[in-house]
Structures are given as structure tokens and as C-alpha cells.
N, C-alpha and C positions, 0 to 999 in steps of 0.2 A: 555499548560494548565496542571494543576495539576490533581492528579488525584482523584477519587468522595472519600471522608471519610468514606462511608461503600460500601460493595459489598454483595449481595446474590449469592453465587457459589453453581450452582446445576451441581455434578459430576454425571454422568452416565456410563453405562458399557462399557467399551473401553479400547484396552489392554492399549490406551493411556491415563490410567484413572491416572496413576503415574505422569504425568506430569502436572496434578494439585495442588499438594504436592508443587513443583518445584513453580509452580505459587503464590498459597498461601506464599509461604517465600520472594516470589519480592514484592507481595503486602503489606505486614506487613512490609518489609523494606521499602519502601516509605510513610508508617503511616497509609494505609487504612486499618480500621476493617474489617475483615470479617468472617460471617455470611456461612455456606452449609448446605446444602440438601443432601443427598448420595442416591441414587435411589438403588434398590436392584442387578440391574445389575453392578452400579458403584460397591454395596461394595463386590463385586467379584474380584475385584482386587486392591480395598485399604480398611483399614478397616476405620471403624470409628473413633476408638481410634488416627491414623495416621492423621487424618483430624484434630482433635480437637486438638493433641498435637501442631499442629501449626499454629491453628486459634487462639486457646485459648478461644473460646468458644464453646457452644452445636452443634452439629453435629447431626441435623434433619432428620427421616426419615419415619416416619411412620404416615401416614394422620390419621389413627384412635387413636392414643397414650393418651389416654383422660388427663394422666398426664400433655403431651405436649400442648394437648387442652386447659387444665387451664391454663398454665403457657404462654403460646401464642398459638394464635387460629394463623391456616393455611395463612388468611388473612392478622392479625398483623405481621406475618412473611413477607407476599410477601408485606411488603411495608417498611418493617425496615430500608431498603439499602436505594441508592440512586438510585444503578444498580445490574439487574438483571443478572449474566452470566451464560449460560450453557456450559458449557468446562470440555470435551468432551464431544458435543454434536452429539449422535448415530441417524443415521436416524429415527429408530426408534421413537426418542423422536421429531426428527424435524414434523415429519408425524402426531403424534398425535397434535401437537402445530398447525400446520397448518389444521388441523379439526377439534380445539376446544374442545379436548379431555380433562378429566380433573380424570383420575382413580386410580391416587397415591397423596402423596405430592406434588412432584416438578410441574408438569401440573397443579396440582390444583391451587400451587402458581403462577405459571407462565398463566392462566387464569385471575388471582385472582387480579394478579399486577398494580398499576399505574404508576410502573416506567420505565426509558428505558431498554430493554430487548436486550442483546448482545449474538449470539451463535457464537462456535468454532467448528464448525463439523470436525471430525475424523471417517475412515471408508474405508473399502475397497476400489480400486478404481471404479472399477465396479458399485457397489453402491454407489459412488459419482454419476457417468457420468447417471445413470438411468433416465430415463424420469420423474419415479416419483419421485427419490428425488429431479427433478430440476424442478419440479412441485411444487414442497412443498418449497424447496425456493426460488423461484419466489412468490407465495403466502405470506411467510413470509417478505420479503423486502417490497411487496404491504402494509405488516399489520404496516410498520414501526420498521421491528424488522431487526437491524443490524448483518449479517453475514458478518465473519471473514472468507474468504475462506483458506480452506485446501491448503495445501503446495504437490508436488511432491517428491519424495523419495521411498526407499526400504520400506516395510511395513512387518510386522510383519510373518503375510500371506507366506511371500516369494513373493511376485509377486510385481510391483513396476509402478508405477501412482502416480495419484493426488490424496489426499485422507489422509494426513498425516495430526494431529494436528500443527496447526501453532505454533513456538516454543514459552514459555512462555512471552518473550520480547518484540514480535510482541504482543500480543494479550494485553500486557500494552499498548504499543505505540495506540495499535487501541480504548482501552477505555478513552484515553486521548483526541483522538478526536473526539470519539464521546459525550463524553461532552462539546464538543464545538459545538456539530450540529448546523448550523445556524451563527456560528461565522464571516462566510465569507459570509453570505447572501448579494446580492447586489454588491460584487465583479464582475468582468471579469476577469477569467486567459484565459492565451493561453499557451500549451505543445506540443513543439517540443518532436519527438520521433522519434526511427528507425535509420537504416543506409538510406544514401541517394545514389543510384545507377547511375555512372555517365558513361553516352554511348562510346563506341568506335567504333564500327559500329552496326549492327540490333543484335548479337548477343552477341558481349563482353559489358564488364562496368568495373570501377573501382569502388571498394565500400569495404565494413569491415564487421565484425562479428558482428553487434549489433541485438540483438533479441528486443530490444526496449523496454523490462519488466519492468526498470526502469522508463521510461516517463509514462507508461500505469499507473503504480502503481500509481505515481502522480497524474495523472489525477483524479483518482478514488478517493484520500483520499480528495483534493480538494472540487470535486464535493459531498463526505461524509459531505464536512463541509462549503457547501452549495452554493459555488460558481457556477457559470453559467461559462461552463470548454470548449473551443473550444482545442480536439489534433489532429495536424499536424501529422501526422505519416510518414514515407518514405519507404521503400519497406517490412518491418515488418507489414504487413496487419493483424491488429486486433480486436477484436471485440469491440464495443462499450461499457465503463461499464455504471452502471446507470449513467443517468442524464450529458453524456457527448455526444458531437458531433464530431464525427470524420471525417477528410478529409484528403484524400490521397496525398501526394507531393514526386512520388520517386526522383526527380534531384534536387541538390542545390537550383539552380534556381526557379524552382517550391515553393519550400519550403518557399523560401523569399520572392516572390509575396506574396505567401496567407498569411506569418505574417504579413507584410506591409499592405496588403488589414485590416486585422482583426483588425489591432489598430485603435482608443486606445483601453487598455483594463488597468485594474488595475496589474496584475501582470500578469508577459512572464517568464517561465521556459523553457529554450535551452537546454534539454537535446537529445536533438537528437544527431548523430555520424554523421555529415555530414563529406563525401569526402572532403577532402582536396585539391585535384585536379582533373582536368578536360580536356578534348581534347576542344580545342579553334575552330575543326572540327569535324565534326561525321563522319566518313565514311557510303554514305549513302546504300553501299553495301557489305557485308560479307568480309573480307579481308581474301585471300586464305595463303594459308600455299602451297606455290609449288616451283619447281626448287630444285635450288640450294640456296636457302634464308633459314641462319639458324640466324638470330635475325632479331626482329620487335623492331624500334627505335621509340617510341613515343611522340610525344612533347606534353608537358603536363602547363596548367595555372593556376592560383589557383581559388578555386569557391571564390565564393560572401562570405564574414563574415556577418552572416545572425547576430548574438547579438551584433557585433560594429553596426550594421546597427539601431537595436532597441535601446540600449543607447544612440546615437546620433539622434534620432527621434526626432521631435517637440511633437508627440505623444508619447514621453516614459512614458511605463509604472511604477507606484510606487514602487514598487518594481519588481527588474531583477535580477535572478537567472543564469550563466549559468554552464556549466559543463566542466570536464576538464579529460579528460584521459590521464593517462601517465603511464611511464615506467618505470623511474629514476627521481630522485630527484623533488618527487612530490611536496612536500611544498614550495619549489622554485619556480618550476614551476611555481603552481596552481598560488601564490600570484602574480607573475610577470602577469600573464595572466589576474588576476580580475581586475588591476591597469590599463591595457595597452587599455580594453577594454570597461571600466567605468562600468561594471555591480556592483550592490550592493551583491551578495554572490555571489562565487563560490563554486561548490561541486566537487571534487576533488577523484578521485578513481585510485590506482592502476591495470591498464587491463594486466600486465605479468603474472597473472596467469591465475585459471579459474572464468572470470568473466562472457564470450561473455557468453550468453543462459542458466547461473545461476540463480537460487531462490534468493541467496544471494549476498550482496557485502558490502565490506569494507571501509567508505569515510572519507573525509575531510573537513569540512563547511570552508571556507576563508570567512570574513567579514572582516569591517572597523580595528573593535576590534582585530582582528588574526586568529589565524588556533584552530580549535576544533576538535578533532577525536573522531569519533562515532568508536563503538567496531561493529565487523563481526556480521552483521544479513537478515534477510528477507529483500528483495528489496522494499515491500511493507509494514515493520518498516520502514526503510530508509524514506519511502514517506509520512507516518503516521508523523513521528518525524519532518519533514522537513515543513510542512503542521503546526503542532505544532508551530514550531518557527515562523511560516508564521502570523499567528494568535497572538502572542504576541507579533510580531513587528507592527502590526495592530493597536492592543489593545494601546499602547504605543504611537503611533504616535495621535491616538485618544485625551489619558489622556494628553497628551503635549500639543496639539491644542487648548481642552477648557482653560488649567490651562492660557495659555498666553491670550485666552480670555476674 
């Protein structure tokens, strides 16, 4: 989806108040006007001047400005846009949003608004993880208003959490779908996620690095854009985001029952890291380490191919998505692998470096059409973008269907 033709950007004070700057120049490069707010704490660390030079328009900040009153009142402001953003959004401002506070410009516009209202919270980590700010957004999601969760990293502070402004690209990616809210209304996905742990007796397994952040993120942008989200997780046990149902399948096996149980559904995204192999026995008792025994020989089978399984379904779903990790000659690869398996996209990532239990990763879409590389970013851009294409291959298959009608 494109993204909305104007934005209202209310920056606030946050040392990550410069990476508005940064944002404003993505957004005017893709055509949307935009419209700020500078709260008195924001223009502690950008000035006005610095906003306007690259919005190219007024840089708002003072609810009393009777000038600004004539020229547009507080109101005609909070409805100019199409979308509201607050980035960086300070607890501070989340706290008064979520009590109806309304004692400067921005609250007041942001009270005042009928449109959709998107925050980027930036902030300590500490004061992220608070009760009350997860108070405040918990309240704010209840009100309909879209948060961008904060990113993990080094922070300003010196001290290092969750709590970092999401980088400029992510928080494009996410106002593109959330102008689609609703777009996948009436869908079914299902997301594979996690490594899958596969036993060798009570205590060993074979299994990989995946922290499952990837599938998780999907889930979530999914479920942002309105689909009814079942994730499959495997020994990455995580928490549920809105509006998704999560079930646990640590072994191959496991895993493939419950997608098999779950179809049909309209779209299956396998991005789980399932084990590749498996003992064809479990030892159903500890295997000792004694004597004079210095190698353990294992015979090993390979698990289930859990997305040839859904491609070749009676119940396949309309669009199948899977994933493809590799280490060498990824484009090759990936494209041999989406052919071999009939899925319609593969998303393709080199894992030789650090990707296992990264924020970020680097991919590769494989379609019909060919290989498209997306630049290094947030895992849950990645998922925003991916969710994006998901939806305009939607849209398309739609406009085709009545046209031959």
C-alpha cells in the first residue's frame, strides 16, 4: 500500500528527537506532505527552523499563538493529515494520551483528531518495561491507537534494553499498513515460527539458533491488518501479540499435525527453522558418557517437509509463503527451493552472520516474477513490507476476478 498523502508529525523531547529529521526526508521522498507539531520538550533537541526546512511547511507549537489560531485553529490542524504520528513518542506524552489530557498543542490535537493516530515510543528501558507505561499502552491499543514498539540497543543513557526509537524505515513500513487496517479482514493465516527441537533421549535434541522474532513479527503485522492469525511457534515460547492465537509444537512432527489440523486457511507463512533431522528412535533413557566410549554414532532421518506438505494439500492455502536459510549462493538456492516445493514466495536470508536473536535481518522475496532484495532492516519492517505485498497481491487477484466477471 502506498503511503497516506499528508501526515501530522508531533515530535517530542527525546534525545531520539533527531531521527525525525531522518524520517521527514523518507517521507517527502516518497511524496507525502508533512505537517509537525514540536512540543517544548521536542524543541530541546531539534529546532524549529530544522523541521520546517524539511517539511517545507509551518512547524506548530504553541496552543495559545492567536496568529496560528486565525490562520488555523488547533482543530483544523488535527484533521489536516490523514495520519497522526507521534515519533518520538516520550512516555510522558503516551501517559497524558492515555488520560485524555489535553494541556499543550500536540494532546490537544491529538484529543482533538479524527484520524488514525500512530505512536513511536522512544525511552529509557526501564521506563519502557514500567507498569505504568505498559499501562498506558495497553489503554492506548484498547483506544485504537497503533504503537510501533521500540527496538532493543545501546541507548543514549549508557545502559542498553528495549526502548530505542524504531529506525525511520520501519516506522514507513508500519504506516503503510496501517493504512491498510482491515485490508486482510476475513482472511485466515497461519505462522510457522521457532526452532523445532528434535529428541535424542530425555535430555539431548538436535535443533538451531532461531529465536523466532521473525514468524512473531509476522504474526503481529498480519493480525495489524486484520487477519484472524493462528502462530505455530516451536520451542521459542512467546508471548502472544494482539489479536493472534498461539500454540506450542516443539518437534517437526508436532508442528505438522497442528498445520495440517488448521487448514484450510487463506494464507500459511513457514517461517519456522524446523530440524532437518531426526533420530527414527528416542532413547527413552539418558545415554551415559562412560568407559572407554569416546564417540557417540547417531543415526539420523530427515523430519517431515512440513510446506511441501501444505503446497501439495487439497486444502492449500492461496497464498504460501516459505523461508529459506542459507549460507552460500543464496539466489540459487532460494529460487531452486521455491520451484522444488511449489510454494508461491520464498523469503530467502543469509544466516552466516548475526542473524539468530537479531532486531534485524537482510532478505530476499523469490516470486514467479524473480528475486527482489530488500535493504538491512528491523525484522518486524521485514514483516510490515512482507504483509504489504501480501495485501496488494490480495487486492490484484480481487480487481482480476471481477474484471473477467
Amino acid at each position: 500500500m502506498a503511503l497516506p498523502k499528508s501526515i501530522l508529525l508531533i515530535i517530542t523531547g527525546s534525545v531520539a528527537s533527531y531521527k525525525a529529521l531522518e524520517l521527514i526526508r523518507l517521507l517527502k521522498a516518497e511524496g507525502t506532505e508533512v505537517h509537525a507539531i514540536l512540543t517544548k520538550g521536542g524543541a530541546k533537541f531539534v529546532t524549529a527552523l530544522a523541521v520546517s526546512s524539511l517539511t517545507g511547511t509551518k512547524t506548530y507549537d504553541d496552543l495559545f499563538s492567536l496568529t496560528d489560531e486565525v490562520e488555523m485553529g488547533h482543530i483544523e490542524l488535527s484533521r489536516i493529515a490523514d495520519v497522526v504520528l507521534v515519533a518520538p513518542a516520550t512516555a510522558d506524552i503516551m501517559a497524558k494520551m492515555a488520560a485524555g489530557m489535553a494541556d499543550d498543542l500536540a494532546t490537544t490535537a491529538l484529543l482533538a483528531t479524527n484520524k488514525p493516530v500512530i505512536v513511536a515510543p522512544a525511552m529509557n528501558h526501564k521506563m519502557w518495561s514500567h507498569a505504568a507505561t505498559q499501562r498506558n499502552v495497553a489503554r492506548l491499543k484498547a483506544d485504537g491507537i497503533r504503537v510501533i514498539a521500540p527496538t532493543e540497543g545501546a541507548m543514549a543513557c549508557g545502559e542498553f534494553g528495549i526502548g530505542r526509537l524504531a529506525e525511520p524505515a520501519a516506522i514507513i513500513a508500519a504506516i503503510k499498513t496501517t493504512r491498510a487496517d482491515g485490508a486482510l479482514k476475513g482472511k485466515t493465516a497461519m505462522v510457522t515460527s521457532g526452532p523445532t527441537f528434535e529428541p535424542i533421549d530425555p535430555v539431548r535434541f538436535i535443533g538451531n539458533h532461531s529465536s523466532g522474532k521473525q514468524g512473531l513479527a509476522i504474526a503481529a503485522a498480519l493480525a495489524e491488518a486484520g487477519a484472524e492469525v493462528t502462530l505455530l511457534s516451536g520451542v521459542a515460547h512467546v508471548a502472544a501479540p494482539l489479536g493472534v492465537t498461539v500454540e506450542y509444537t516443539p518437534t517437526a512432527d508436532m508442528m505438522r499435525a497442528a498445520v495440517l489440523e488448521h487448514l484450510p486457511a487463506d494464507i500459511f507463512v513457514g517461517a519456522a527453522a524446523v530440524a532437518d533431522w531426526k533420530m527414527p528412535h528416542v532413547s527413552p533413557n539418558k545415554i551415559k558418557k562412560h568407559g572407554k566410549l569416546t564417540k557417540l554414532v547417531l543415526e539420523l532421518v530427515p523430519t517431515v517437509d512440513i510446506l511441501q506438505a501444505v503446497c501439495a494439500h487439497k486444502k492449500r492455502p492461496a497464498l504460501v509463503v516459505g523461508f529459506a536459510a542459507e549460507t552460500e549462493n543464496m539466489k540459487e538456492h532460494a529460487t531452486a527451493k521455491r520451484r522444488a516445493k511449489g510454494c508461491d514466495w520464498l523469503v530467502a536470508n543469509d544466516v552466516s552472520g548475526h542473524v539468530f536473536g537479531s532486531d534485524e535481518n537482510e532478505v530476499l522475496l523469490i516470486t514467479e516474477a524473480g528475486a527482489e532484495a530488500w535493504p538491512r532492516m528491523q525484522k518486524s519492517a521485514v514483516a510490515e513490507m512482507l504483509v504489504e505485498k501480501m495485501i496488494t497481491h490480495f487486492e490484484a487477484a480481487k480487481t482480476k476476478k471481477e474484471t473477467a466477471n
